[in-house]
N, C-alpha and C positions, 0 to 999 in steps of 0.2 A: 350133562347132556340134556336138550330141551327137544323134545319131538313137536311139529306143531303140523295142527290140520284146521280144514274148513269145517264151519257149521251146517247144518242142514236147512232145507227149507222148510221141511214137515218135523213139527213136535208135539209134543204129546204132554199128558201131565200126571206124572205119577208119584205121589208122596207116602206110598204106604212101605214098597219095596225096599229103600235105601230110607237116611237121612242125609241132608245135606251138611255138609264139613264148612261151612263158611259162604263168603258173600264175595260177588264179584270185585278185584280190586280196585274199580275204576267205575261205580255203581253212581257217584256225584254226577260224572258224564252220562253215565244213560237217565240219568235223570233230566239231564238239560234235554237231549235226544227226543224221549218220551214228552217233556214239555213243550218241545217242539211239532213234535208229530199231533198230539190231546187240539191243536191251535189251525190245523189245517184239515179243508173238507175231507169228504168221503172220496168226491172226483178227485182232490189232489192226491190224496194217500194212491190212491188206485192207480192212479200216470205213475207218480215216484216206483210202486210196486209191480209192474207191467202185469197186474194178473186179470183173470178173467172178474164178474159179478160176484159172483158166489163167495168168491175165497175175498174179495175185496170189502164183503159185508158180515162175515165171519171177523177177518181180523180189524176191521175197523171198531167192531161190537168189542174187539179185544180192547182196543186201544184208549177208548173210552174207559174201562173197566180195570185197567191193570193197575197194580198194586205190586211194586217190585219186592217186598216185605214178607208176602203172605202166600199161600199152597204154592211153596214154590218146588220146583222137581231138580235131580240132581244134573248138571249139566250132559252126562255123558250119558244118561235116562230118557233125555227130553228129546234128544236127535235123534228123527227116526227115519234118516238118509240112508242108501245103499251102502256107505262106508261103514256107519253106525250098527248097522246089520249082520254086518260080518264079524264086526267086532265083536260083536254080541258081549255087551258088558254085563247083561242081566245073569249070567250064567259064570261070570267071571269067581276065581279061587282070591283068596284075601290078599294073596302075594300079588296077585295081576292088581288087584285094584289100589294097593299100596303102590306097585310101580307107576301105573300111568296120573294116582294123583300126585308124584314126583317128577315126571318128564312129562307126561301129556300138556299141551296145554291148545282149546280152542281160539283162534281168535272170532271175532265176529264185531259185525256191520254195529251193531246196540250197544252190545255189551262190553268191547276192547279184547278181554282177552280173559277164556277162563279157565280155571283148574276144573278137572273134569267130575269133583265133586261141589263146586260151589252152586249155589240153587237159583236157578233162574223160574223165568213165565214165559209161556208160547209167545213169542213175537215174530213178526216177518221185516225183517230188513236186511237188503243185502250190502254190501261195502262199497258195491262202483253206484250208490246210490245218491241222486243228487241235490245231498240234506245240507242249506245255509245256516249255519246257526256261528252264534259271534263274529261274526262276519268272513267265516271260512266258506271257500265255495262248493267244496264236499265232505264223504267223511276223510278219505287222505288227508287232506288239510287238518281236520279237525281231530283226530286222532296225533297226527305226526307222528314223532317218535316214539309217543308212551308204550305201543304194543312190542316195539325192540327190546328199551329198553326193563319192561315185566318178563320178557320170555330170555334174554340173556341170563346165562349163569357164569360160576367162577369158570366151568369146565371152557367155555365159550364156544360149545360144539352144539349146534342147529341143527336137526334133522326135516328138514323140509317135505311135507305129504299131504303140502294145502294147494289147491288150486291157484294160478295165478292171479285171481285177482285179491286174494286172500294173501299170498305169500310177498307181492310188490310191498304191502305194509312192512315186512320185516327187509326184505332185500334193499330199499333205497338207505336205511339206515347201518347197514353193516360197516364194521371197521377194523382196521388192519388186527391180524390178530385172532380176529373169527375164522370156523371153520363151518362153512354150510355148505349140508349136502344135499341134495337134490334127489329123490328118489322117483324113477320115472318107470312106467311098464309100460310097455311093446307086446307088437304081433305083429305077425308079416301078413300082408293085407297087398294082393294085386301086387308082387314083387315089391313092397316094400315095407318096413319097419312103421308103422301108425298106432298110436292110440288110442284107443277105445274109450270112451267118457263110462262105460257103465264097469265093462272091465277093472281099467284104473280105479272107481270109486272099491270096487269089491276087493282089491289087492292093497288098497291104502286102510282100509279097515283089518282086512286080513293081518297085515303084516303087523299092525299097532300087537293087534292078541299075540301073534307068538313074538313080538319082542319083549311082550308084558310076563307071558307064559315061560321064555327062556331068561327074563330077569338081566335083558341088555340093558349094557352100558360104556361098549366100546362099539363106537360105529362100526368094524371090523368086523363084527361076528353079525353085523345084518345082513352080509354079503351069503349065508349061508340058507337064508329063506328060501323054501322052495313047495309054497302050498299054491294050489289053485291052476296047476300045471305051469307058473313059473321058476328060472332059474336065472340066476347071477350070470350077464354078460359083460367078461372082462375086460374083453378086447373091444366094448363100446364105453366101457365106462370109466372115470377118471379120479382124481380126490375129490372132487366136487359135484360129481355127476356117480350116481349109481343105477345101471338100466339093467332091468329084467326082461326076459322076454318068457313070452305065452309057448310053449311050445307043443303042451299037454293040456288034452280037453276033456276035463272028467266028465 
């Protein structure tokens, strides 16, 4: 069973904490990436990046500078997003971080797809980003099937808790025989079931720890999470759809 999530936008560099277990598998491509990005202005970086001045002269100062090789921090360290938060991997017991570096895995916009000890550098790019390199016209193209085919195992059971633009990578590539499941959170909002972006991030974080914490490995027994005032709803959810709903507001 493969759990997979988004990356963050905000990272951090911390190499004293952890070491890293290895090197992204797909590091040849963020190399071309990086060689791409090193080739275009500060104005272009900043359009492809939608961000303000400030963060646009920080990571431009990055991108010039990087070095995929050297202080590099362990991937599941380096995200310092609301999901990653909650996760709170710094504090994790040896069993949690043995589990999620055997199901975890991030994908991302740079880097394809990582185990959540391999060691990456702050970078900012996100995946619906509109980067031409060898004549693809994004990263989708450019990617294709690699991030399916590294996250598939023998089990062939997907745990989906990446954002859709993040999880379209894995969904266009499935095939007969896969089992993906979709983990979705709710709250009723103005008579209806809506989700919440900050919510969601804090429950897709959440749930990783206590599935790292309870030592899952039958999707079955994720039905039984219930931190953060949510609870497994059955009669919304299906084999391939698992919805929780908020119900409880600590």
């Amino acid at each position: 069973m493969k759990i997979i999530l988004s990356p963050a936008k905000k990272m951090n560099i911390d190499t004293d904490t952890l070491e890293c277990q290895g090197t992204p598998v797909y590091l040849k491509q963020t190399q071309k990436i990086l060689s791409w990005m090193k080739k275009q202005t500060r104005s272009e970086l900043q359009s492809l990046w939608c961000c303000n001045d400030k963060i646009a002269e920080e990571n431009f100062r990055r991108i010039r500078e990087m070095n995929l090789q050297n202080s590099l921090t362990p991937a599941i360290l380096s995200y310092e997003g609301i999901a990653y938060q909650y996760m709170a991997p710094a504090v994790f017991e040896d069993s949690s971080f043995d589990y999620v570096q055997e199901h975890l895995r991030i994908l991302s916009g740079f880097y394809g797809v990582l185990k959540p000890m391999d060691g990456v550098t702050p970078y900012r790019l996100e995946m619906q980003a509109k980067v031409e390199i060898d004549g693809f016209k994004d990263l989708y193209e450019f990617w294709g099937s690699k991030l399916y085919e590294e996250v598939v195992d023998d089990s062939r059971v997907i745990i989906n808790l990446a954002s859709k633009e993040y999880s379209k990578c894995i969904e266009k590539h499935l095939k007969p025989g896969d089992t993906y499941i979709t983990v979705s959170f709710v709250e009723m909002s103005k008579g209806k079931l809506v989700t919440k972006g900050t919510y969601a991030k804090m429950a897709r974080g959440e749930i990783v720890r206590y599935m790292a914490e309870k030592q899952i490995k039958d999707s079955e027994n994720i039905k039984a999470f219930d931190r953060l005032g949510y609870s497994y709803r059955e009669d919304l959810s299906s084999d391939t759809d698992y919805v929780f709903e908020r119900t409880k507001w600590n």
